[in-house]
PDB file of N, CA, C and O in Angstrom:
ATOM      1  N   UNK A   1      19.103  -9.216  16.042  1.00  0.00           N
ATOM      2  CA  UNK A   1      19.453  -9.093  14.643  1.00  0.00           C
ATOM      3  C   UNK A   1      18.205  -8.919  13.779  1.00  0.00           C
ATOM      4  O   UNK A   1      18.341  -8.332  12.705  1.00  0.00           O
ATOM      5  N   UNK A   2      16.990  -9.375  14.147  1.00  0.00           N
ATOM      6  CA  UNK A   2      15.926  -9.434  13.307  1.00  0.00           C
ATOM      7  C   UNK A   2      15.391  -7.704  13.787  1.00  0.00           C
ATOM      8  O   UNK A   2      15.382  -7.066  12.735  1.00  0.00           O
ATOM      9  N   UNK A   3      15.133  -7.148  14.497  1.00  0.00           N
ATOM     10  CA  UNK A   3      15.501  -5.983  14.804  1.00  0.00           C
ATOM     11  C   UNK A   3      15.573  -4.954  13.850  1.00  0.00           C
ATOM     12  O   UNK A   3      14.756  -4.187  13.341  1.00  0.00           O
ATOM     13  N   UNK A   4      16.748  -5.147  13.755  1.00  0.00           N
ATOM     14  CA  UNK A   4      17.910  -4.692  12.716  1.00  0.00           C
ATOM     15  C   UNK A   4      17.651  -4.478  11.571  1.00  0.00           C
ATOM     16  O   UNK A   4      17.498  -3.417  10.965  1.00  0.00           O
ATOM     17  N   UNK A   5      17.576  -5.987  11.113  1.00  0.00           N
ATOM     18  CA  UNK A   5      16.982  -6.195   9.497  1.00  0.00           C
ATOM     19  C   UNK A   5      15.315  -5.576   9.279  1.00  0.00           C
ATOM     20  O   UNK A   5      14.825  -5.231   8.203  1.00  0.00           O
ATOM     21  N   UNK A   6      14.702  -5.562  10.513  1.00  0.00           N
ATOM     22  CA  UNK A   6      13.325  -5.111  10.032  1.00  0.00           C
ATOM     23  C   UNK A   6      13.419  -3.264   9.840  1.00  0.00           C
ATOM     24  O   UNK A   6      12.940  -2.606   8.917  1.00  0.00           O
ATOM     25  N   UNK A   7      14.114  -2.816  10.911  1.00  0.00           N
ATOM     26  CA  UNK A   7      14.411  -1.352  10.562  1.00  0.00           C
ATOM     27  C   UNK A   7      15.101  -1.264   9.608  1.00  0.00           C
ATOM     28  O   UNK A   7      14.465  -0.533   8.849  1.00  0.00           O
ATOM     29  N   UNK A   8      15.948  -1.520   9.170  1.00  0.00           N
ATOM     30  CA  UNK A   8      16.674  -1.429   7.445  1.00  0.00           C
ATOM     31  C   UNK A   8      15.503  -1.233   6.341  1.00  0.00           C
ATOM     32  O   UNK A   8      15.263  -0.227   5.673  1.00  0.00           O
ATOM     33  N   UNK A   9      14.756  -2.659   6.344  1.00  0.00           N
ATOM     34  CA  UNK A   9      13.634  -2.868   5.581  1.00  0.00           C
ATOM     35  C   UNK A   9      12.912  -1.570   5.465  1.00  0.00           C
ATOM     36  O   UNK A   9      12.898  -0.917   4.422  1.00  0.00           O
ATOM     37  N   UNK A  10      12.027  -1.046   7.088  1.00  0.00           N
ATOM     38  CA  UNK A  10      11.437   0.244   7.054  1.00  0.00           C
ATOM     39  C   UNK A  10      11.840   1.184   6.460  1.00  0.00           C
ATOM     40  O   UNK A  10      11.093   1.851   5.743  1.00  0.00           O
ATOM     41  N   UNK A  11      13.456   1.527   6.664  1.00  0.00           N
ATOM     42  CA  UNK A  11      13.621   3.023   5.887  1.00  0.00           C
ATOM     43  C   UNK A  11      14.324   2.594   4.826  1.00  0.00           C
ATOM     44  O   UNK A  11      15.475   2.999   4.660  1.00  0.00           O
ATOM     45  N   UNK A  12      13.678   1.629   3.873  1.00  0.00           N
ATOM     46  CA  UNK A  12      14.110   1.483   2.612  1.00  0.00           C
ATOM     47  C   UNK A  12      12.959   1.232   2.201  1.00  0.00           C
ATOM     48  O   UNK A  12      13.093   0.328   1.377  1.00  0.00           O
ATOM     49  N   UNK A  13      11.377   1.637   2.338  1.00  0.00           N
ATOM     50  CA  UNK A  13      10.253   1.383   2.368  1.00  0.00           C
ATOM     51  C   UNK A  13      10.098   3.064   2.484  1.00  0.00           C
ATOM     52  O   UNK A  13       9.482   3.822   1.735  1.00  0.00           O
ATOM     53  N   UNK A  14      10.940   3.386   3.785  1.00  0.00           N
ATOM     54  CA  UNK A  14      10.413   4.915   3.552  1.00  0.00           C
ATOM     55  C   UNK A  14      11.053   5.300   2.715  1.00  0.00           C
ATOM     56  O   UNK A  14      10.144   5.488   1.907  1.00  0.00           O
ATOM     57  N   UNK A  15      12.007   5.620   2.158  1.00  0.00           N
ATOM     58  CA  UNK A  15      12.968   6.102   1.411  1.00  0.00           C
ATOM     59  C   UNK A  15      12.545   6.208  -0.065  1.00  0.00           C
ATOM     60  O   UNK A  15      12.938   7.052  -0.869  1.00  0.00           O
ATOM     61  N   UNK A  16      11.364   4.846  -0.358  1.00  0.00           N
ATOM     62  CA  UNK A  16      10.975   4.890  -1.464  1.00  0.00           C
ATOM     63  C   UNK A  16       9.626   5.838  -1.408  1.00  0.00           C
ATOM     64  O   UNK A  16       9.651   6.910  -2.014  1.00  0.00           O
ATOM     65  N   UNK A  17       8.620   5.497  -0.784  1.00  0.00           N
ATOM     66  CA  UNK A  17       8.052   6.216  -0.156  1.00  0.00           C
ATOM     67  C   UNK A  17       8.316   7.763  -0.063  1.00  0.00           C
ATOM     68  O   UNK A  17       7.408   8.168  -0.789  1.00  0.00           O
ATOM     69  N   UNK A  18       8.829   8.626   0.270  1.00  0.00           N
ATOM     70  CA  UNK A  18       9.309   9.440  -0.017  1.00  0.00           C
ATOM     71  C   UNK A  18      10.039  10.419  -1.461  1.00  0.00           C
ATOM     72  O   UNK A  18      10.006  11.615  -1.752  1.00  0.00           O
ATOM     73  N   UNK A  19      10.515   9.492  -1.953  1.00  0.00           N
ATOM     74  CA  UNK A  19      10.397   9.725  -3.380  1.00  0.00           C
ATOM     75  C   UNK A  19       9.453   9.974  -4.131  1.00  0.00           C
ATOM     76  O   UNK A  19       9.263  10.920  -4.894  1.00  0.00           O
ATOM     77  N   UNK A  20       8.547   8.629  -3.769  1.00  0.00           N
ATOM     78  CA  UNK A  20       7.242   8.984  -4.868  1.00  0.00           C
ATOM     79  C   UNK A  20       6.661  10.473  -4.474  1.00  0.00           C
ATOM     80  O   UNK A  20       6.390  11.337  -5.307  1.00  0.00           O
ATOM     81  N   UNK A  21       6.499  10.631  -2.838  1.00  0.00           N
ATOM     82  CA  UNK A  21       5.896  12.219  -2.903  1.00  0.00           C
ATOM     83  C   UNK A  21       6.633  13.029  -3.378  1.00  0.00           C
ATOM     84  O   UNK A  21       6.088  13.907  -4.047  1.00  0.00           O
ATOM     85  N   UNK A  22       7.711  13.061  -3.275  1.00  0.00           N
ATOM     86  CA  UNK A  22       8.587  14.204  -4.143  1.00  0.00           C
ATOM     87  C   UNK A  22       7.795  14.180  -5.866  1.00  0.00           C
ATOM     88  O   UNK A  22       7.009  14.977  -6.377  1.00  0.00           O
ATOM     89  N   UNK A  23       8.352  13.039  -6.350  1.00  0.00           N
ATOM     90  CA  UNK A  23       7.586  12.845  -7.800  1.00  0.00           C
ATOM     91  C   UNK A  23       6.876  13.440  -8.093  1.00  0.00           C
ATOM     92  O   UNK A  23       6.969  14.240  -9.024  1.00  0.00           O
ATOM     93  N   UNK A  24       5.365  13.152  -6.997  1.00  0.00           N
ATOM     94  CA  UNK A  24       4.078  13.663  -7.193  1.00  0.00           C
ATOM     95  C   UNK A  24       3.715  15.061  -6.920  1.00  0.00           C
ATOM     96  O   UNK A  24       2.744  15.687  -7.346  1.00  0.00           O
ATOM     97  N   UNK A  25       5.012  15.587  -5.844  1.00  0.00           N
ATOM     98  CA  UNK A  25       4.681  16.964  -5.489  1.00  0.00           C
ATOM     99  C   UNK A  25       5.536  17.939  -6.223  1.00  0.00           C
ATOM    100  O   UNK A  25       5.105  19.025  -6.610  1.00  0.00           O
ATOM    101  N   UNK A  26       6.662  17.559  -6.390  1.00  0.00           N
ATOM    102  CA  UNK A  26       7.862  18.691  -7.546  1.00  0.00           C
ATOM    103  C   UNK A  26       7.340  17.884  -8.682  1.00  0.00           C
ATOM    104  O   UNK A  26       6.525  18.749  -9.002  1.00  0.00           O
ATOM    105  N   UNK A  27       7.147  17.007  -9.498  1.00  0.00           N
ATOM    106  CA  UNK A  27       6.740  16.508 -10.648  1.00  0.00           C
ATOM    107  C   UNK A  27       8.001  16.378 -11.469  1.00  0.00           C
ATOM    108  O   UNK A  27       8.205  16.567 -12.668  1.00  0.00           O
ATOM    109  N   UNK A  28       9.236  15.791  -9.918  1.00  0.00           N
ATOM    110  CA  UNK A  28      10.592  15.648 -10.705  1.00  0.00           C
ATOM    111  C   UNK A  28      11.460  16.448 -10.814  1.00  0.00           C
ATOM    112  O   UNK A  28      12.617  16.071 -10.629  1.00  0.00           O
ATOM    113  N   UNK A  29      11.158  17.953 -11.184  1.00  0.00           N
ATOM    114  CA  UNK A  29      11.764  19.122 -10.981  1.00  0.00           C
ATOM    115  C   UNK A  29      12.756  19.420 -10.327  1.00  0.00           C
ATOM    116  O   UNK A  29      13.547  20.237 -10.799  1.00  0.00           O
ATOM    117  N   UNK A  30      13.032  18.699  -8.763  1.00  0.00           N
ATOM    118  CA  UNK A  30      14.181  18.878  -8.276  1.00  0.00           C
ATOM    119  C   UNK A  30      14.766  17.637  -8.076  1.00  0.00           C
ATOM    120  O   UNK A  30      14.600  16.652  -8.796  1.00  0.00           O
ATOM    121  N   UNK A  31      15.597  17.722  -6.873  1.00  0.00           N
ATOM    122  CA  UNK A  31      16.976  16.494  -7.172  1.00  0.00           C
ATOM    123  C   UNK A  31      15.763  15.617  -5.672  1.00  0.00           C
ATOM    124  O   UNK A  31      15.856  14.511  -5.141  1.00  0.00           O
ATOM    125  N   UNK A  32      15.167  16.294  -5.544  1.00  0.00           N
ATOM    126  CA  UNK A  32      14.815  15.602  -3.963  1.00  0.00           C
ATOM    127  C   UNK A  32      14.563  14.024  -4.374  1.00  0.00           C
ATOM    128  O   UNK A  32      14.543  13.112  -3.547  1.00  0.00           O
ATOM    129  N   UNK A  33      14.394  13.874  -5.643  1.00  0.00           N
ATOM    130  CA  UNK A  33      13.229  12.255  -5.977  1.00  0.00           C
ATOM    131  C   UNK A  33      14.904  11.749  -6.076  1.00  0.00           C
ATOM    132  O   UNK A  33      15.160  10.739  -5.420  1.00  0.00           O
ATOM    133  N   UNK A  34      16.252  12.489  -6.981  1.00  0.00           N
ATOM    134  CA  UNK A  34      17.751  11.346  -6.875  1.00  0.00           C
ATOM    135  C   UNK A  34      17.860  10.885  -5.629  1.00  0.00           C
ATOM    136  O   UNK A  34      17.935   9.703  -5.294  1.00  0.00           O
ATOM    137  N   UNK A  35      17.870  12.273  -4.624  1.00  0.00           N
ATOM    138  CA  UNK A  35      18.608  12.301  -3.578  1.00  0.00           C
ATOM    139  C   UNK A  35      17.615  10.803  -2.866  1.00  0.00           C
ATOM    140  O   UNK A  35      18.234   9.817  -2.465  1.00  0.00           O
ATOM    141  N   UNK A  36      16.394  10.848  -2.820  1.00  0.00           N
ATOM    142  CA  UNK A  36      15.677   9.858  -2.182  1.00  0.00           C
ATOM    143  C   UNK A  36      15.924   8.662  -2.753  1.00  0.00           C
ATOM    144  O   UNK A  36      16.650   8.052  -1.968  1.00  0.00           O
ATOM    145  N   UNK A  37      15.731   8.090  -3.583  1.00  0.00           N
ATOM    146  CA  UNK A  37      16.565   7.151  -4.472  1.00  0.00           C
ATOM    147  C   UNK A  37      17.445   6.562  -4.203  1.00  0.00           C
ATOM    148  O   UNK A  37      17.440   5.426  -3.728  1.00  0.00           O
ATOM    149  N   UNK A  38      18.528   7.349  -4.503  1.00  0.00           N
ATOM    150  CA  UNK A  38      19.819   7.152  -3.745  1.00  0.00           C
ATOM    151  C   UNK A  38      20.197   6.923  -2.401  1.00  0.00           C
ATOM    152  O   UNK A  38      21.367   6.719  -2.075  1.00  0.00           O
ATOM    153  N   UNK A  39      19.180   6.951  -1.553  1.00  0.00           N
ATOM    154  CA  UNK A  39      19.446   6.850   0.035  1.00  0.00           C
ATOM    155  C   UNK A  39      18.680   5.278   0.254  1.00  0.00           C
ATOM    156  O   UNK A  39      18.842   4.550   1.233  1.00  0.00           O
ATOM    157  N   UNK A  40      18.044   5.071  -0.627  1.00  0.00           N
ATOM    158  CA  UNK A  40      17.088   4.151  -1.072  1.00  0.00           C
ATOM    159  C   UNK A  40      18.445   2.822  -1.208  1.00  0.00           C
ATOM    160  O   UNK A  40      18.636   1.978  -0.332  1.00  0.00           O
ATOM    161  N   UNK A  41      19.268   2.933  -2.537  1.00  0.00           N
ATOM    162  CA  UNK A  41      20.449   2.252  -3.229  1.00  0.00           C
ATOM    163  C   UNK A  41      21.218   1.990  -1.581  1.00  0.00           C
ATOM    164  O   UNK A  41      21.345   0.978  -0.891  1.00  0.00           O
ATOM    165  N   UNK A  42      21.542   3.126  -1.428  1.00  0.00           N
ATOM    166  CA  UNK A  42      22.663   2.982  -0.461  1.00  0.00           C
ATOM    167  C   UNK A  42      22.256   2.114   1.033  1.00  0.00           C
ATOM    168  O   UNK A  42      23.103   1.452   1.632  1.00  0.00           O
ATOM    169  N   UNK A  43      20.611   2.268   1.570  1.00  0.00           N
ATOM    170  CA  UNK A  43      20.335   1.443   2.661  1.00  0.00           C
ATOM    171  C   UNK A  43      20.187   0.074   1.969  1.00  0.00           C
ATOM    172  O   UNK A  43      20.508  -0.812   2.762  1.00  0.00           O
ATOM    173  N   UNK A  44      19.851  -0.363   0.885  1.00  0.00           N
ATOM    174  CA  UNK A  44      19.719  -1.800   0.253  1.00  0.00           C
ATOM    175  C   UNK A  44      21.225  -2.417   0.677  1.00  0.00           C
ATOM    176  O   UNK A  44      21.516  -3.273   1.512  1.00  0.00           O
ATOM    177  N   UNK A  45      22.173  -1.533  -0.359  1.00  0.00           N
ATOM    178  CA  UNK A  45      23.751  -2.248  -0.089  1.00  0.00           C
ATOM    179  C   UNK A  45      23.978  -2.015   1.335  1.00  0.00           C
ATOM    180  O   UNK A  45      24.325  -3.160   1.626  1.00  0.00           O
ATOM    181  N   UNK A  46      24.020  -1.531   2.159  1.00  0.00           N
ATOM    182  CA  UNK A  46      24.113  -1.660   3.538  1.00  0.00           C
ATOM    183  C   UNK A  46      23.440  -3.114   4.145  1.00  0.00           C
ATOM    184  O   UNK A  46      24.319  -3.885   4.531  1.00  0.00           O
ATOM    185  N   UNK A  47      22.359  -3.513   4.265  1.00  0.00           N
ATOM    186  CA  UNK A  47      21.756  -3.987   4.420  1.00  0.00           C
ATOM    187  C   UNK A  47      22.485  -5.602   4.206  1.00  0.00           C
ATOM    188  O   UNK A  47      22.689  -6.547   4.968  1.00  0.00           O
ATOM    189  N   UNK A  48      22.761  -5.319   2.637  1.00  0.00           N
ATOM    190  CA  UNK A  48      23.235  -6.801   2.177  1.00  0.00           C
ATOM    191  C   UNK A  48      24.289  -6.907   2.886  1.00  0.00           C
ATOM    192  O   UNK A  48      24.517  -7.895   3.584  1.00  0.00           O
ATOM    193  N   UNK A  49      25.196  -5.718   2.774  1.00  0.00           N
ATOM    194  CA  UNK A  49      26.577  -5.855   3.571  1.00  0.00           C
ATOM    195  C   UNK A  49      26.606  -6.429   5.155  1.00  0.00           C
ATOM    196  O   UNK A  49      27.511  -7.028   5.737  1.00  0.00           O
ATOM    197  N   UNK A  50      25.460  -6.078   5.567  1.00  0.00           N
ATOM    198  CA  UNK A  50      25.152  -6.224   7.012  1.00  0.00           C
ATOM    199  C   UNK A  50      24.841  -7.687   7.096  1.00  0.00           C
ATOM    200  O   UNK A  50      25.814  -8.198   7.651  1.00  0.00           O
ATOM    201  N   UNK A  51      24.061  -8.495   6.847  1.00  0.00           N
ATOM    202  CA  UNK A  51      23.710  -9.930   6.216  1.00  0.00           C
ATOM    203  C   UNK A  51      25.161 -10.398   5.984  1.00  0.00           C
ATOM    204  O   UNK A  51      25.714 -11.171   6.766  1.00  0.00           O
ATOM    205  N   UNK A  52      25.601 -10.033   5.172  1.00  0.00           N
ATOM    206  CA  UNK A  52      26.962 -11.319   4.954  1.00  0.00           C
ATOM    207  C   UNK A  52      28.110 -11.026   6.062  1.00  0.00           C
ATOM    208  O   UNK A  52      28.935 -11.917   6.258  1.00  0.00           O
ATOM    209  N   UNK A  53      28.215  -9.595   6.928  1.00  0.00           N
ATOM    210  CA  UNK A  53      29.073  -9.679   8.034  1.00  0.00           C
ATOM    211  C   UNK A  53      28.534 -10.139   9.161  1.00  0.00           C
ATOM    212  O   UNK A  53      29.342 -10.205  10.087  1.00  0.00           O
ATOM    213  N   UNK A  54      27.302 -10.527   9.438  1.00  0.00           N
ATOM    214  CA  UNK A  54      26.411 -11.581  10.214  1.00  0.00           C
ATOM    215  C   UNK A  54      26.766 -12.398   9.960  1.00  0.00           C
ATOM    216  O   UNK A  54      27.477 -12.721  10.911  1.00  0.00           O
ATOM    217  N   UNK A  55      26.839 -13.404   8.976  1.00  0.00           N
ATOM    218  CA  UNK A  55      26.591 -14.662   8.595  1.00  0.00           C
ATOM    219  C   UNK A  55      28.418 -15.189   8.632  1.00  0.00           C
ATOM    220  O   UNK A  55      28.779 -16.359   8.753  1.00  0.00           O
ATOM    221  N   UNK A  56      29.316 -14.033   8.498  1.00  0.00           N
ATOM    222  CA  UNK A  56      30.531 -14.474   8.365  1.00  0.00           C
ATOM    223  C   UNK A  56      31.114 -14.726   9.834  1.00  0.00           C
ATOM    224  O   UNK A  56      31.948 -15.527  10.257  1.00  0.00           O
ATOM    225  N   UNK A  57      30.243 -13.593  10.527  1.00  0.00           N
ATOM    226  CA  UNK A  57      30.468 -13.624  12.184  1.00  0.00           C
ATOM    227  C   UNK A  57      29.704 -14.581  13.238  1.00  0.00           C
ATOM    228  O   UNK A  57      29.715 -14.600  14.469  1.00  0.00           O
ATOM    229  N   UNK A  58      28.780 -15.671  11.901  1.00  0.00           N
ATOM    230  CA  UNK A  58      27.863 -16.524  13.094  1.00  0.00           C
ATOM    231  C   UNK A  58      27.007 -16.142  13.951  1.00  0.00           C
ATOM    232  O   UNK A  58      26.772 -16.830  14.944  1.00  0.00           O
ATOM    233  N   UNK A  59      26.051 -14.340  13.586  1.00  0.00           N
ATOM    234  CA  UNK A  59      25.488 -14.123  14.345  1.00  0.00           C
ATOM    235  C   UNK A  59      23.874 -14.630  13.823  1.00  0.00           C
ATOM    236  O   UNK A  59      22.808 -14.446  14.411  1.00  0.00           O
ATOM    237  N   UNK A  60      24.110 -15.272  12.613  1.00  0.00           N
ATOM    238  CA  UNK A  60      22.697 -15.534  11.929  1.00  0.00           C
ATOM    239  C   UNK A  60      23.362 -17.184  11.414  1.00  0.00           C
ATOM    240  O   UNK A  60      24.525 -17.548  11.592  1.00  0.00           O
ATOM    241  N   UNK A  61      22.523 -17.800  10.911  1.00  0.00           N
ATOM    242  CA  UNK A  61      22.729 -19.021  10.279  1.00  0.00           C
ATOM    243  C   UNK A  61      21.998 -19.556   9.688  1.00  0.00           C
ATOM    244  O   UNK A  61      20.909 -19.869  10.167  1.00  0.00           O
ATOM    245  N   UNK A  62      22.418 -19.901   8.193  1.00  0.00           N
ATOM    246  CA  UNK A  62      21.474 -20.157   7.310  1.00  0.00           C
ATOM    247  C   UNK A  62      21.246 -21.630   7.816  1.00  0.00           C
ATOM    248  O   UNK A  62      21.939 -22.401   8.480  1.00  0.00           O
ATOM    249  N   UNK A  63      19.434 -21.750   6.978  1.00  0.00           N
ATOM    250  CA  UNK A  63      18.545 -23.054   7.663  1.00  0.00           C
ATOM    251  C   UNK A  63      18.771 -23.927   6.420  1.00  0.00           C
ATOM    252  O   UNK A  63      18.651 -25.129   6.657  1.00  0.00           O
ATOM    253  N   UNK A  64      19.156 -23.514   4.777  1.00  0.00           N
ATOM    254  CA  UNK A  64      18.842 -24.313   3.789  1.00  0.00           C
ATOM    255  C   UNK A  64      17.734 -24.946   3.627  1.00  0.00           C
ATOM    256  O   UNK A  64      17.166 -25.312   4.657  1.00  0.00           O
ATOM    257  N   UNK A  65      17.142 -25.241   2.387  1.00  0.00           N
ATOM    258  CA  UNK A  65      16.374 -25.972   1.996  1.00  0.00           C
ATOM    259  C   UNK A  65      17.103 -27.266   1.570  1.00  0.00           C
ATOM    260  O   UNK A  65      18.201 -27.227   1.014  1.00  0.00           O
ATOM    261  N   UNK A  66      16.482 -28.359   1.837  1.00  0.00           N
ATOM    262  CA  UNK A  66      17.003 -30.167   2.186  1.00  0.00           C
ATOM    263  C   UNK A  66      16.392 -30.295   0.403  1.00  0.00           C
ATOM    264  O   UNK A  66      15.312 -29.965  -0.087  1.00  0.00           O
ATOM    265  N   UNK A  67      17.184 -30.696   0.008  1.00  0.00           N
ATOM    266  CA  UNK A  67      17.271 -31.116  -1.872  1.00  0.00           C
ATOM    267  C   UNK A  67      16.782 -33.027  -1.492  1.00  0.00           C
ATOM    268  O   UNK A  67      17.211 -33.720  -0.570  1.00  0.00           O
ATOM    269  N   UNK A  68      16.021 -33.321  -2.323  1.00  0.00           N
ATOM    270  CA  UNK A  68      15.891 -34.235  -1.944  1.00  0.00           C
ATOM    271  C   UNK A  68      16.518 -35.282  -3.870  1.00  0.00           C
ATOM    272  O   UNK A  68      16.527 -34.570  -4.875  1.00  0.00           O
ATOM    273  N   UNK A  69      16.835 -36.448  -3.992  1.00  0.00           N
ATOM    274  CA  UNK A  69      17.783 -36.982  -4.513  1.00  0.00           C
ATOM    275  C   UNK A  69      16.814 -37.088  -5.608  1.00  0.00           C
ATOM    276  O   UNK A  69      15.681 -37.331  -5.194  1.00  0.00           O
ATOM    277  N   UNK A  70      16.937 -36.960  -7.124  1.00  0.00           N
ATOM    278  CA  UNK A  70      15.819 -37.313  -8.171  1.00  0.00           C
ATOM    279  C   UNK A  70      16.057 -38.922  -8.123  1.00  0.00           C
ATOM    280  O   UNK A  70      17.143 -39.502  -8.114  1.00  0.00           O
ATOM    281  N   UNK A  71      14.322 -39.676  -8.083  1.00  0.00           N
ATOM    282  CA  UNK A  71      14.478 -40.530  -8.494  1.00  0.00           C
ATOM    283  C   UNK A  71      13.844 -41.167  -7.564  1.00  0.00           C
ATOM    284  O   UNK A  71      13.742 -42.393  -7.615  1.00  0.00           O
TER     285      UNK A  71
END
């Protein structure tokens, strides 16, 4: 699963990545910087989606942080 989540991470790293050269090389001009963007949006919500059907399926498990009592 960690796997997983680290390749997600990558091509939502590239994805941004990629944009900016568009930016820098069309100077915006075409759709390439939405289209990258947008592939950008769409691996994030994937991602999250992927995380909470883990966590609903028990393939991950949250550790919490221990609150300790004021006082």
């Amino acid at each position: 699963m960690k796997w997983i989540i680290a390749l997600a991470f990558l091509l939502i790293i590239a994805s941004l990545a990629s944009a900016m050269v568009f930016l820098i090389r069309d100077r915006g001009r075409t759709r390439n910087v939405a289209r990258a963007l947008g592939y950008r949006v769409g691996f994030s919500i994937a991602l999250f989606l992927l995380i909470l059907f883990a966590y609903w399926m028990g393939w991950i498990q949250s550790t919490g942080v221990p609150v300790r009592a004021a006082g």
